[in-house]
Backbone bond lengths (Angstrom), bond angles and torsions (degrees), N, CA, C in turn:
res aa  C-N    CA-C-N  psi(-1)  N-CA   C-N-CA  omega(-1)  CA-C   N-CA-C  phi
1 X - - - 1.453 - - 1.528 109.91 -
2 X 1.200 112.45 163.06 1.917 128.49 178.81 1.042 105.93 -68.31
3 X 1.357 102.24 145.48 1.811 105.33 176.40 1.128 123.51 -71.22
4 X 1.628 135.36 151.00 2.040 140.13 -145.46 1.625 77.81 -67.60
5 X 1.397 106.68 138.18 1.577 113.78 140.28 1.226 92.54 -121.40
6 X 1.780 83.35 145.04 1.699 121.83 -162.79 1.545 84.70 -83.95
7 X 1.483 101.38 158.06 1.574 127.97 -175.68 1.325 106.26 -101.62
8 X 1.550 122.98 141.98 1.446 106.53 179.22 1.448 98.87 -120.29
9 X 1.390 101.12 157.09 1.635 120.21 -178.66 1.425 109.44 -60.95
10 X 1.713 140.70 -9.87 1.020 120.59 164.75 1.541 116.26 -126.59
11 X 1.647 111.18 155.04 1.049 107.61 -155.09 1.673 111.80 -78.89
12 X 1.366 100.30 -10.18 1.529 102.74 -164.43 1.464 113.20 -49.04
13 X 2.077 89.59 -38.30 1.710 103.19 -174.96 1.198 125.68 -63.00
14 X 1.636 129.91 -7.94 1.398 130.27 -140.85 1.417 108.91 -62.63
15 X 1.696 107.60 -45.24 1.037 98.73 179.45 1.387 128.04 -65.80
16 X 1.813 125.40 -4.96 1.383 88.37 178.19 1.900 114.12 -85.03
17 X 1.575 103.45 49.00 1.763 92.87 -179.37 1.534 101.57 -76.96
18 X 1.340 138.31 114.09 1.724 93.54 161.83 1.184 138.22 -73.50
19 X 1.481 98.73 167.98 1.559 115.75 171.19 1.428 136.11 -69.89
20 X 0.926 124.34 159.39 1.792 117.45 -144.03 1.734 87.05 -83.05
21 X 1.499 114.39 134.86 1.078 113.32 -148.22 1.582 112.71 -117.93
22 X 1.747 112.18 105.47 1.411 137.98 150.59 2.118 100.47 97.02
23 X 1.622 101.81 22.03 1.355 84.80 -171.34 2.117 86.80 -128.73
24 X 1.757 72.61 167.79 1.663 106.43 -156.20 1.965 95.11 -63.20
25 X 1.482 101.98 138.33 1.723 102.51 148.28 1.509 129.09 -36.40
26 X 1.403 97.19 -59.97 1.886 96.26 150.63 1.332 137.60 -24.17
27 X 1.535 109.59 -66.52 1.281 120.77 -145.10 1.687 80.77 -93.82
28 X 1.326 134.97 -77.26 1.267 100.11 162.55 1.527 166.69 2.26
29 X 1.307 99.91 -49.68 1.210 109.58 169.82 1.364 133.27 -91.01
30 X 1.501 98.74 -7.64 1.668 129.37 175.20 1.507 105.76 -85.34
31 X 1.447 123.46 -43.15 1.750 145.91 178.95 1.514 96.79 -64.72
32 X 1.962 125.62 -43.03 1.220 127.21 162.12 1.454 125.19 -41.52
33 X 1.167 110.42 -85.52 1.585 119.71 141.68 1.721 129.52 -0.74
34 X 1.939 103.25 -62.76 1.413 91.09 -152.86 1.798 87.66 -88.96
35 X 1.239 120.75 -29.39 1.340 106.09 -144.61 1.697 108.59 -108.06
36 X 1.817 106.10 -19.42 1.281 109.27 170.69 1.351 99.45 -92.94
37 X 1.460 131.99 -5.92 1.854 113.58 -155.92 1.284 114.50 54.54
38 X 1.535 124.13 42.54 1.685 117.47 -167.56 1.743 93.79 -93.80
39 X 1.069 123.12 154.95 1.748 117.16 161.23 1.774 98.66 -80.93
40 X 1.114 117.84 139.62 1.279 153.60 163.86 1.400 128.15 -86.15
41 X 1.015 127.45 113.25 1.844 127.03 160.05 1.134 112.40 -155.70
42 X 1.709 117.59 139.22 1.433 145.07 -167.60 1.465 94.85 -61.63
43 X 1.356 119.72 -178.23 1.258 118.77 -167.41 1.556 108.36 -159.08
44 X 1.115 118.81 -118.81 1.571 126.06 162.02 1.352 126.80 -123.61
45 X 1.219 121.59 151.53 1.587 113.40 -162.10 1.640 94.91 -135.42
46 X 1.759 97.12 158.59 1.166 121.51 176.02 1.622 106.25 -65.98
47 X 1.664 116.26 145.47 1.226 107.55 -170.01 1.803 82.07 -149.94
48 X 1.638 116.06 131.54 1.492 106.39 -179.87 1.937 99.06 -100.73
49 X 1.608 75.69 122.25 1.803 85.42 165.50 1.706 114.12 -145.23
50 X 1.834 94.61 126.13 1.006 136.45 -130.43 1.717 133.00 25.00
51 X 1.195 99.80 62.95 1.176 111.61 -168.29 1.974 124.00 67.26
52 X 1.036 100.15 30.88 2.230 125.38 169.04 1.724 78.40 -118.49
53 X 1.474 65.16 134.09 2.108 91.14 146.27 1.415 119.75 -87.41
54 X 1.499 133.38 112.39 0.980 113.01 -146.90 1.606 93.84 -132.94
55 X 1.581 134.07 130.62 1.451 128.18 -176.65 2.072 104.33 -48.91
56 X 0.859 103.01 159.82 1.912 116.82 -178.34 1.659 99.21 -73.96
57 X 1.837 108.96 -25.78 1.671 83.04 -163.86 1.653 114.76 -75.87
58 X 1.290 104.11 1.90 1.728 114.18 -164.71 1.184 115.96 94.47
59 X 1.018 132.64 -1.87 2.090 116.59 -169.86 1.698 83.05 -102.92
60 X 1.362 74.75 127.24 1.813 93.13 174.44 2.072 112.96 -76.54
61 X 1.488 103.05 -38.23 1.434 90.35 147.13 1.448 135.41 -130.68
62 X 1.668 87.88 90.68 1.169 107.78 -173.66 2.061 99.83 -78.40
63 X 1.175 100.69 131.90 1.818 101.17 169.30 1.354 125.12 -58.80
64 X 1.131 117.97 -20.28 1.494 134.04 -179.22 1.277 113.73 -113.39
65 X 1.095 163.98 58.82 1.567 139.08 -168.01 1.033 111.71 -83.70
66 X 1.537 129.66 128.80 1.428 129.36 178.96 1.161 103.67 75.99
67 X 1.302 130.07 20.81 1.419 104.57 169.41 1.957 110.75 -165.12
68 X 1.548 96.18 42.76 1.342 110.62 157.58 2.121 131.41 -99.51
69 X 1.112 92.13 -169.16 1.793 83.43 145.90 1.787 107.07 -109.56
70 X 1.645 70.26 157.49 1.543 100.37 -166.12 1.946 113.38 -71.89
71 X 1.889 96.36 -30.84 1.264 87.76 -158.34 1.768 94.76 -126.60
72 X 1.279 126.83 -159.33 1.332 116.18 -177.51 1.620 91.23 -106.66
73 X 1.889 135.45 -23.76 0.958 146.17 -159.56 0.965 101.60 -96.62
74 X 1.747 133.13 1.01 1.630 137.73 -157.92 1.838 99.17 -66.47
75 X 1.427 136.47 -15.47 1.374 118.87 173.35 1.178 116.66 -55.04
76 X 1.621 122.56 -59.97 1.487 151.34 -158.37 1.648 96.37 -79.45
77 X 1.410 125.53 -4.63 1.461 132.90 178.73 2.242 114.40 -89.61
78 X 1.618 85.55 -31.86 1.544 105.90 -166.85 1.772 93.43 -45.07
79 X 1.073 116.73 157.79 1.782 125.72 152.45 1.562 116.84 -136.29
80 X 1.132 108.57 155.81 1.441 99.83 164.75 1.804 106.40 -131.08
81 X 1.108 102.30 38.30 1.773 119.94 168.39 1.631 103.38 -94.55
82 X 1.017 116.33 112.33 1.416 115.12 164.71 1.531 116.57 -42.44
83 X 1.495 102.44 -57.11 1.555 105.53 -179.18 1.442 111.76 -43.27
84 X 1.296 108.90 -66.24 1.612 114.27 -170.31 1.734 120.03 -52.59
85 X 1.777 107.25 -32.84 1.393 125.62 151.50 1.729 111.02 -17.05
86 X 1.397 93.46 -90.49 1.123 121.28 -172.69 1.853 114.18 -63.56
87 X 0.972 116.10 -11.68 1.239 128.15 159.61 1.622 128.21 -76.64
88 X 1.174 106.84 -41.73 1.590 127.89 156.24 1.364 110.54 -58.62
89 X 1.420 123.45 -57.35 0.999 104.16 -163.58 1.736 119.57 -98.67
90 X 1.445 98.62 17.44 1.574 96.23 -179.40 1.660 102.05 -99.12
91 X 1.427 111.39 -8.04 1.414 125.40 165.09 1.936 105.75 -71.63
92 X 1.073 100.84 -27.78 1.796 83.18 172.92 1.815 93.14 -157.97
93 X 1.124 125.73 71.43 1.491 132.08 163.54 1.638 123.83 -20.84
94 X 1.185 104.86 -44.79 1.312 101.52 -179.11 1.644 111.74 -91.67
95 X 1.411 132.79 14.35 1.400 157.47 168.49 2.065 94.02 -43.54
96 X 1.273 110.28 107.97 1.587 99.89 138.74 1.090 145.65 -54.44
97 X 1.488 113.37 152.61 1.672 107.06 -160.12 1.232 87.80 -96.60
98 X 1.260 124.93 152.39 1.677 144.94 138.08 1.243 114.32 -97.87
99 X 1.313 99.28 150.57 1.443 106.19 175.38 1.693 105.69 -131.89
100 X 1.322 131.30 88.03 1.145 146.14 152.43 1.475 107.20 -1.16
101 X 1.494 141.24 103.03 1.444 137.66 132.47 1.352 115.39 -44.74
102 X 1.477 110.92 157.09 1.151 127.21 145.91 1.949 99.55 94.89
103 X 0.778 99.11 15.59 1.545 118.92 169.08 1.678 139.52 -112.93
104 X 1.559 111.17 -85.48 1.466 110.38 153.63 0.898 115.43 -85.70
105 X 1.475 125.26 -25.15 1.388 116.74 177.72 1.967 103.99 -148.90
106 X 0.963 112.05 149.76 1.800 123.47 157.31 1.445 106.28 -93.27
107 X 1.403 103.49 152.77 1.500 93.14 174.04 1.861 103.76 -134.31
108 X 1.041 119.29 -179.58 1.734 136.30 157.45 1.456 133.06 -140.42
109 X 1.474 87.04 122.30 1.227 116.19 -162.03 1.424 109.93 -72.47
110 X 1.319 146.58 139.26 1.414 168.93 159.42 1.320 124.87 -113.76
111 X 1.364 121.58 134.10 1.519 125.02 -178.73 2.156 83.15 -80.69
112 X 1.838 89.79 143.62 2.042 106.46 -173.91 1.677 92.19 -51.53
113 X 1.161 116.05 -42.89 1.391 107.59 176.41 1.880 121.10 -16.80
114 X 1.402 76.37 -83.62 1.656 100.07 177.37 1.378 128.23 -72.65
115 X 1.059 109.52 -25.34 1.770 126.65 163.04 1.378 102.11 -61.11
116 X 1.422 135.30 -60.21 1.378 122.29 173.33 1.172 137.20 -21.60
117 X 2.251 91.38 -67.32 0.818 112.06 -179.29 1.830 121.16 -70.89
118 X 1.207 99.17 -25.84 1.561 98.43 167.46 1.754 119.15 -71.11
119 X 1.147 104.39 -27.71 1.671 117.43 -168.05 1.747 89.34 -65.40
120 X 1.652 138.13 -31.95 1.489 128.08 -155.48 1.449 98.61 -102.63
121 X 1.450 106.68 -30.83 1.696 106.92 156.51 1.238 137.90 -63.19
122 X 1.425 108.03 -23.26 1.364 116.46 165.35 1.827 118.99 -83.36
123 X 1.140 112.88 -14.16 1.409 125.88 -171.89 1.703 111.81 -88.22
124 X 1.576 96.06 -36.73 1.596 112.15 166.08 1.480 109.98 -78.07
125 X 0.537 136.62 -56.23 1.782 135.78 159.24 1.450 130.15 -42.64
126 X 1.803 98.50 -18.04 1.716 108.17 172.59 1.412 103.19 54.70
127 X 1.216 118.88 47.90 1.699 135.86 157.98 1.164 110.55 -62.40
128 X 1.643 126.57 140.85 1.695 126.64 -176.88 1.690 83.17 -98.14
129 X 1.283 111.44 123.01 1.576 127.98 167.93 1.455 115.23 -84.45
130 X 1.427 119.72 175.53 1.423 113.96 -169.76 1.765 81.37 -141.33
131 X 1.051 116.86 176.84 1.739 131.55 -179.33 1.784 91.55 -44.98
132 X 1.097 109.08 163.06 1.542 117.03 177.14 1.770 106.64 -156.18
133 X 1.469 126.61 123.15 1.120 111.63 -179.89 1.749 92.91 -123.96
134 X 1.878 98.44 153.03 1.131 137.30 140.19 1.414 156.82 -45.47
135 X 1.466 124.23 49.85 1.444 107.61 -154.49 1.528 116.88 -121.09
136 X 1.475 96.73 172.70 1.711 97.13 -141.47 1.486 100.48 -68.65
137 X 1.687 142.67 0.62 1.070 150.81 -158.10 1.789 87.93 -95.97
138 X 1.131 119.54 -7.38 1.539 135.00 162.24 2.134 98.07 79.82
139 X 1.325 93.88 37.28 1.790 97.69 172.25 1.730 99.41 -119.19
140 X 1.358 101.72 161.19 1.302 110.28 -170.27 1.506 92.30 -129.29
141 X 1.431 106.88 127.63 2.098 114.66 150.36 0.994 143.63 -91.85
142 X 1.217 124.48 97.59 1.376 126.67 -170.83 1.351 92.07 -79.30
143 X 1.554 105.61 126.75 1.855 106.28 158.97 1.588 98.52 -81.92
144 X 1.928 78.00 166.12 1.611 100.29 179.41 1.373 96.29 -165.45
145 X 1.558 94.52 163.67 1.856 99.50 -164.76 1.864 99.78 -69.78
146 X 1.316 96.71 177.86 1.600 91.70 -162.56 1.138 106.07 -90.42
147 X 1.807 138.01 160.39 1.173 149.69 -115.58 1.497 112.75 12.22
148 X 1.102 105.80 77.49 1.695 112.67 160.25 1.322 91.47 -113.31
149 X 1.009 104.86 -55.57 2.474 102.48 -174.85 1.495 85.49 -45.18
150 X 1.228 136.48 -52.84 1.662 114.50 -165.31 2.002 104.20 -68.57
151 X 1.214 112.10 -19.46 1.219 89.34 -178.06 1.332 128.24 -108.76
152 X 1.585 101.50 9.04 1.909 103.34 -148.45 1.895 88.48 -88.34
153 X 1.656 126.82 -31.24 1.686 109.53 164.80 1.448 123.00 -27.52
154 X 1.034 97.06 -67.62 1.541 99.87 -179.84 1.225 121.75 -57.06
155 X 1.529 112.18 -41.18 1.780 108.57 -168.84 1.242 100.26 -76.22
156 X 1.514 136.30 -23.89 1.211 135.47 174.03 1.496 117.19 -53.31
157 X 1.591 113.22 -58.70 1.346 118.49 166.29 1.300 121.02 -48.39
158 X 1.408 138.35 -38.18 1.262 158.27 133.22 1.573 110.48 5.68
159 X 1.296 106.22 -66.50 1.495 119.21 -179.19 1.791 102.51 -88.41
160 X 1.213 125.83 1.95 1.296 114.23 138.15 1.937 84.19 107.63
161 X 1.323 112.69 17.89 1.367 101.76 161.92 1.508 143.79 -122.94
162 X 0.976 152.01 126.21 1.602 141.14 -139.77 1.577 87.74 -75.16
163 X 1.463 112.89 144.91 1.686 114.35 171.35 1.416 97.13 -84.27
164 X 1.001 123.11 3.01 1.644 95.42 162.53 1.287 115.88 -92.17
165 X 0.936 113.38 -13.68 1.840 123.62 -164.87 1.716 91.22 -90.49
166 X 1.070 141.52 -7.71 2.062 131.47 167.31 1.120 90.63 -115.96
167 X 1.126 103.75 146.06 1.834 125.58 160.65 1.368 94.26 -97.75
168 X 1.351 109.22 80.75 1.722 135.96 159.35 1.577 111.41 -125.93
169 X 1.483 115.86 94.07 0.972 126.40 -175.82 1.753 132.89 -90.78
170 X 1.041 128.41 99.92 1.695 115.19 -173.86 1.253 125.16 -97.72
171 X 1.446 104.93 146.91 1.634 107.45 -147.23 1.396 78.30 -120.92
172 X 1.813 135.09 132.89 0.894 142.97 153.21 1.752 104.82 -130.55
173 X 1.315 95.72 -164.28 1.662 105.21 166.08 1.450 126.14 3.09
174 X 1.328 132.52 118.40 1.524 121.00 -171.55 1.784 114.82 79.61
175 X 0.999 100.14 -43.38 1.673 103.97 173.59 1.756 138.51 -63.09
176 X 1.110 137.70 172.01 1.259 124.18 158.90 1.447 130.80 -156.14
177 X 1.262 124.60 172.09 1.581 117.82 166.20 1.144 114.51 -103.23
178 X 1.219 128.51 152.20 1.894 138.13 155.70 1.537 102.84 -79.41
179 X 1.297 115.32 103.29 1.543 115.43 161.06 1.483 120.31 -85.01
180 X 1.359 96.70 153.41 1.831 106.64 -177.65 1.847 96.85 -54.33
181 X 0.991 95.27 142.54 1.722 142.67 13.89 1.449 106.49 -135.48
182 X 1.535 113.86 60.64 1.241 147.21 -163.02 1.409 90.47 -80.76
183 X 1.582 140.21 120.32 1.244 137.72 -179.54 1.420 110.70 -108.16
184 X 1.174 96.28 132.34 2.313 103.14 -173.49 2.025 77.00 -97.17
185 X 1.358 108.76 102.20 1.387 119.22 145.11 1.704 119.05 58.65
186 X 1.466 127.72 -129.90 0.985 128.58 141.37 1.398 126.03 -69.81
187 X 1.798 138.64 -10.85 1.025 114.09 158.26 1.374 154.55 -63.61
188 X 1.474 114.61 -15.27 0.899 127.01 154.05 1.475 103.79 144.70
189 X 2.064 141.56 -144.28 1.253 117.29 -178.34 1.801 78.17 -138.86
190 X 1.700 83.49 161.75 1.519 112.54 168.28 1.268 114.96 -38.80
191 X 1.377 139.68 126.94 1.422 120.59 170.45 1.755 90.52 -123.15
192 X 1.653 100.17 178.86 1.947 114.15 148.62 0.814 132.46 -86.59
193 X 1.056 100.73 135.69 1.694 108.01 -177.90 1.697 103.18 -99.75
194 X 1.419 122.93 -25.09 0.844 141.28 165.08 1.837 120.28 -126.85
195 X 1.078 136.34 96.31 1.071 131.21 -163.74 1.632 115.90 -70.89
196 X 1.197 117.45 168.91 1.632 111.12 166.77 1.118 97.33 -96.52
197 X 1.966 98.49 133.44 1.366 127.69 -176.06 1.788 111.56 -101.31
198 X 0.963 114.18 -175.06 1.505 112.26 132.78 1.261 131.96 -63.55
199 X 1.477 95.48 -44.03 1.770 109.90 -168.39 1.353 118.05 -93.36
200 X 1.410 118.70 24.09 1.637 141.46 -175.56 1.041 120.34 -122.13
201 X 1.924 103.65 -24.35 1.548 118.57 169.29 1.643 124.11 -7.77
202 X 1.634 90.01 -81.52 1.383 100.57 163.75 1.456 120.45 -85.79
203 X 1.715 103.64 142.80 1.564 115.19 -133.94 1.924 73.68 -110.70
204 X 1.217 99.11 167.03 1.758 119.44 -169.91 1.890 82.43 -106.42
205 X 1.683 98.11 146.90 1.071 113.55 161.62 1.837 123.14 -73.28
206 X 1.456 111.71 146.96 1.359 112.60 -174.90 1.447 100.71 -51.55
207 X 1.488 139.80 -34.57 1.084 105.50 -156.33 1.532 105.10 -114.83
208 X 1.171 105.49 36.84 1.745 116.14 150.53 1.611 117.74 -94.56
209 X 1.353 109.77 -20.58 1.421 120.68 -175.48 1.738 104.25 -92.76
210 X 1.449 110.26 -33.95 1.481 88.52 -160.66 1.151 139.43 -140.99
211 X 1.883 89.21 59.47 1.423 116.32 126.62 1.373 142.67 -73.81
212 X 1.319 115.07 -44.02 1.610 110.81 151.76 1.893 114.26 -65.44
213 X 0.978 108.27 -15.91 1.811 97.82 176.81 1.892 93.75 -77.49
214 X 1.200 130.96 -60.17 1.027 130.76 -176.11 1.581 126.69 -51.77
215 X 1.396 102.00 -41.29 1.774 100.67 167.45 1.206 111.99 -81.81
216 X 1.829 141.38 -12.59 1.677 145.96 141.70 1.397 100.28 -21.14
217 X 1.429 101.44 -75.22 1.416 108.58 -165.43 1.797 130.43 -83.56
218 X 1.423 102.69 2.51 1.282 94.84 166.53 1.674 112.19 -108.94
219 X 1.793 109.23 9.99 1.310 115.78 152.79 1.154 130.71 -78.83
220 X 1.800 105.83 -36.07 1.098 104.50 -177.07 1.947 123.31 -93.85
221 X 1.778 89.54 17.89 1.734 95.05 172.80 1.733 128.06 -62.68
């Protein structure tokens, strides 16, 4: 994988992260697979009709285009076989990647706002980060080892704030991410904000992360 690019505290910059650079949905999602052990499954793809990019499932406003699951059975679909990866997806190439929570990793979700601003708090604190993605729905994922979504309610209250009151969301079990360079439609595609490293391998527990995720978001209320 590409080396971490650092996240910056304002949002104006986001875009200069780049984008995962000149390689296939395929080959990606197979590199997912072989080198993180991530589980893998295709998703929905951009389809142009009459000249709109339009998601495959048919809803013209669909919130996601190109970048949901495809099927209602899409858990029991995931792999983490490269082969089978790459087998899936040479059956529909232009297929978005998912990346299954609640497995190698859970993750938490942040509006880019607060992800920024949490990403420079975590950098001042010399926090060990785990992969972090970017997506164009303007939320950021911090991975974390798995059952953090089971634990981050409580640790939230912990720091003295109701989880309903942050839009700090945890994605475990049943859930998922859109990995780069998974494109939501005309907005543009998933990038990193933090890339997978070597040295990210091992993922930080939720509740090293989220206290600065939690004071992000009750700044950015």
């Amino acid at each position: 994988m590409e080396e971490t690019i650092a996240g910056a505290p304002n949002t104006q910059i986001a875009g200069q992260i780049p984008q995962q650079r000149g390689e296939s949905l395929l080959e990606t999602a197979v590199r997912y697979a072989e080198e993180r052990h991530w589980d893998v499954v295709p998703g929905t793809w951009l389809a142009a009709v009459a000249g709109i990019q339009r998601c495959s499932c048919g809803d013209a406003s669909c919130p996601a285009p190109g970048a949901h699951p495809a099927r209602p059975d899409w858990p029991t679909q995931a792999t983490g076989s490269a082969t089978v990866a790459r087998r899936m997806w040479q059956k529909q190439p232009t297929a978005s990647i998912l990346l299954p929570t609640g497995r190698t990793f859970d993750a938490l979700s942040v509006p880019e706002s607060a992800g920024f601003l949490a990403l420079a708090r975590m950098e001042r604190m010399e926090l060990t980060l785990g992969p972090v993605t970017l997506a164009p729905d303007r939320r950021m994922h911090f991975f974390v080892l798995p059952g953090g979504a089971a634990k981050a309610p409580e640790l939230v209250r912990k720091l003295g704030w109701s989880p309903a009151s942050l839009d700090l969301v945890a994605l475990g079990e049943g859930a998922y991410v859109a990995a780069p360079p998974t494109r939501f439609g005309s907005r543009g595609a998933v990038q990193w904000a933090r890339r997978p490293t070597p040295a990210n391998r091992w993922l930080p527990d939720a509740e090293e992360l989220i206290s600065p995720l939690a004071y992000a978001c009750g700044r950015d209320r």
